[in-house]
C-alpha positions, 0 to 999 in steps of 0.5 A, spaced: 579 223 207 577 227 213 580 232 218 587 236 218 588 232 211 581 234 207 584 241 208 592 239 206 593 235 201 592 237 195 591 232 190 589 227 194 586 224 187 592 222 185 594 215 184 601 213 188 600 205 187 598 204 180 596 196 182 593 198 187 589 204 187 591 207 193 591 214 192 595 221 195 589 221 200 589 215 202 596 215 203 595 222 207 588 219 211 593 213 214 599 218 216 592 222 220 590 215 222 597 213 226 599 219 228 599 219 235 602 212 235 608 215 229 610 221 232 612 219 238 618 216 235 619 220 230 619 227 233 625 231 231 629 226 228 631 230 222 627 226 216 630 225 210 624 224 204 622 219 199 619 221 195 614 219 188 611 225 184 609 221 179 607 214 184 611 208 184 611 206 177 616 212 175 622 213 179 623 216 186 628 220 189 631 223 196 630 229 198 633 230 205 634 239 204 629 243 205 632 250 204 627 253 199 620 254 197 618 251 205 612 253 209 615 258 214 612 254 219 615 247 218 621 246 223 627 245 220 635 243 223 641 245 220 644 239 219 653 238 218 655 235 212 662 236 209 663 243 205 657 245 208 649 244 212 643 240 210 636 244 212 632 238 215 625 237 216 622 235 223 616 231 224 613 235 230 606 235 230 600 232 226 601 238 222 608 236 219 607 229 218 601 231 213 606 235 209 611 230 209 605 226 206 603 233 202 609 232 199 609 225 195 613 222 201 611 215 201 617 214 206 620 217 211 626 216 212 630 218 221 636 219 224 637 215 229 638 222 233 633 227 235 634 235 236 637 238 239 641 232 241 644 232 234 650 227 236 648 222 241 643 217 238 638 214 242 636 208 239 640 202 235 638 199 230 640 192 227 637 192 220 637 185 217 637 184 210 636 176 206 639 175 199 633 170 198 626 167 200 627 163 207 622 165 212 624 162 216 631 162 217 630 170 217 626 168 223 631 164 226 636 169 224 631 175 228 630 172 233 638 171 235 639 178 234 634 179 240 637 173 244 645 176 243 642 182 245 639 180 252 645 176 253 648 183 253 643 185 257 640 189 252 632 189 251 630 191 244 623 192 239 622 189 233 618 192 227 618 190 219 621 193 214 616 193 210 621 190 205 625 184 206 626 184 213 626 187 220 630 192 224 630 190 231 632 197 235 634 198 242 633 204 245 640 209 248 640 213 254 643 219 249 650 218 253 654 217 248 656 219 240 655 216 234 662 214 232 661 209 239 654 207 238 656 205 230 662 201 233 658 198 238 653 195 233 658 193 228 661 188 234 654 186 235 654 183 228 661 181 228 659 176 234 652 174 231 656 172 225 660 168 229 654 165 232 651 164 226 656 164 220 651 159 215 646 164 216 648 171 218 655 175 214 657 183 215 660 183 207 657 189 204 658 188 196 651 183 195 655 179 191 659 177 196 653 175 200 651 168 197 645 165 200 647 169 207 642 174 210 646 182 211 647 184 218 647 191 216 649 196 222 650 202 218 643 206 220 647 207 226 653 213 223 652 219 222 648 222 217 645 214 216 637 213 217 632 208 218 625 206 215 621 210 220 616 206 224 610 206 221 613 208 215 609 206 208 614 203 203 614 205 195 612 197 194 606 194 190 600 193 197 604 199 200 607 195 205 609 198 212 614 198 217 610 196 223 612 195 230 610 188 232 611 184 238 616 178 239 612 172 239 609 174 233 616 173 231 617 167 234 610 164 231 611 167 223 606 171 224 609 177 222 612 177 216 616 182 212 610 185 208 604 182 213 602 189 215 599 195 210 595 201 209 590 198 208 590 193 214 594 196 218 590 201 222 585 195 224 591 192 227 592 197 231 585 198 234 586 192 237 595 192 239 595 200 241 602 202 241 607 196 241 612 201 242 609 204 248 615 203 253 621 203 248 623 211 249 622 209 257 627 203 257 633 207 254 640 204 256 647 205 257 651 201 253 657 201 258 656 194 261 654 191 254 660 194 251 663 190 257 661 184 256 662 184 249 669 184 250 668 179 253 665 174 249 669 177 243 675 176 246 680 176 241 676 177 235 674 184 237 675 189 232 681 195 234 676 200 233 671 197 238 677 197 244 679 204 242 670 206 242 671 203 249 677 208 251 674 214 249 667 211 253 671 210 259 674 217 258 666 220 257 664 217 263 669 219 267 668 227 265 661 226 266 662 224 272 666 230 275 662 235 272 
């Protein structure tokens, strides 16, 4: 451990991985090493903690509020919740991201929204989670998300989870809330059931799933978060959520699990940041929403039809100011 973290961490000897030796230090070297590829997506989204004082043999927990016993320094947010406020952290800088780690984060965890644009969600993000082992229909399954999404005109990114899946992200202009963005994306996933139903299904309760892989859309409400890129999982190998291109997708290169702390700083030696153009590619979902419609017809859901009232009312006053 060398640089900001030598004089950060404390207890870097701490074991956090017990099957593999992987200690707080090294934990805190690795969010030191992809810095300044992470930070660029993380920045000021409030960030919620999973944190493992006693490492990933012993139970974990959440911590989302930050309003006692904090470094003055450390930015944080006051958030909205019903009957009161959460006092979130931001990831800055270097300097926050290491006291995130300091903290026995192992994970991350953002809002798909940044300060001091708190309401309005500049990324989506479809989270796909299989209820069994089946490389390759997880494959077949991703690689339609991707293709839905450019048929509606929609460029997206993919990363592993780190767990059993992946999240595909597109990136959003910041022009419309989250109840819009949330009814939008569940109308996706509406439509890649339909397209796939064997495969794909939006029922929330597992055992309603069957053998079917979850299109979870839930990221994208209020409140909801997201591994964050980079991220490393409380899992045995500690495994990250690693952004990867889509022809390793295609080819089954990158599974769930494939990249790690230890691996993946090499990796990115020779890739650079995969996710470099994302924050410049940020879309408006007004003609996707459009098309949706259109594919949909029939099918679509009442919320989506009163999301694309209330769009076409937005743009209007936005239009006239």
């Amino acid at each position: 451990m060398t640089g900001l973290a030598s004089t950060m961490i404390s207890h870097p000897e701490k074991v956090l991985f017990p099957d593999d030796g992987i200690t707080k230090g090294e934990l805190a070297a690795y969010y030191e090493t992809v810095a300044p590829l992470m930070l660029p997506q993380v920045r000021n989204r409030p960030v919620t903690m999973e944190r493992y004082p006693s490492g990933i043999g012993k139970p974990g927990f959440m911590q989302k509020d930050v309003s006692k016993g904090f470094p003055d320094w450390l930015q944080r947010m006051e958030v909205p919740k019903k009957g009161g406020v959460v006092h979130h952290a931001l990831i800055t800088d270097e300097r926050s991201l290491l006291w995130v780690a300091n903290q026995n984060c192992i994970t991350p965890h953002v809002a798909c929204s940044r300060v001091p644009d708190l309401y309005t969600p500049d990324v989506c993000v479809f989270d796909l989670d299989p209820s069994v082992d089946d490389a390759e229909g997880l494959r077949a399954a991703t690689l339609l998300v991707r293709d839905v999404l450019e048929e509606l005109g929609l460029p997206s990114w993919v990363k592993t989870s780190g767990s059993k899946g992946y999240h595909i992200v597109v990136p959003l202009d910041g022009s419309i809330g989250f109840d819009e963005v949330f009814v939008f994306a569940f109308d996706v996933g509406r439509l890649l059931v339909q397209r796939d139903p064997q495969r794909l299904t939006q029922e929330f309760l597992k055992a309603d799933r069957g053998d079917r892989i979850f299109v979870d859309t839930g990221r994208n409400g209020y409140g909801a978060t997201f591994a964050a890129p980079y991220a490393v999982r409380p899992k045995p190998g500690a495994p990250v959520s690693a952004p990867c291109a889509w022809d390793e997708i295609e080819r089954g290169e990158a599974l769930p699990q494939t990249f790690n702390l230890r691996n993946l700083p090499a990796r990115l030696e020779s890739t650079g940041d995969l996710w470099a153009e994302m924050r410049r590619r940020g879309r408006s979902l007004r003609r996707p929403a459009d098309r949706l419609k259109k594919v949909l017809g029939p099918d679509a859901s009442p919320a989506f039809e009163a999301m694309q009232d209330r769009f076409g009312r937005r743009l209007g006053a936005r239009k006239a100011t």
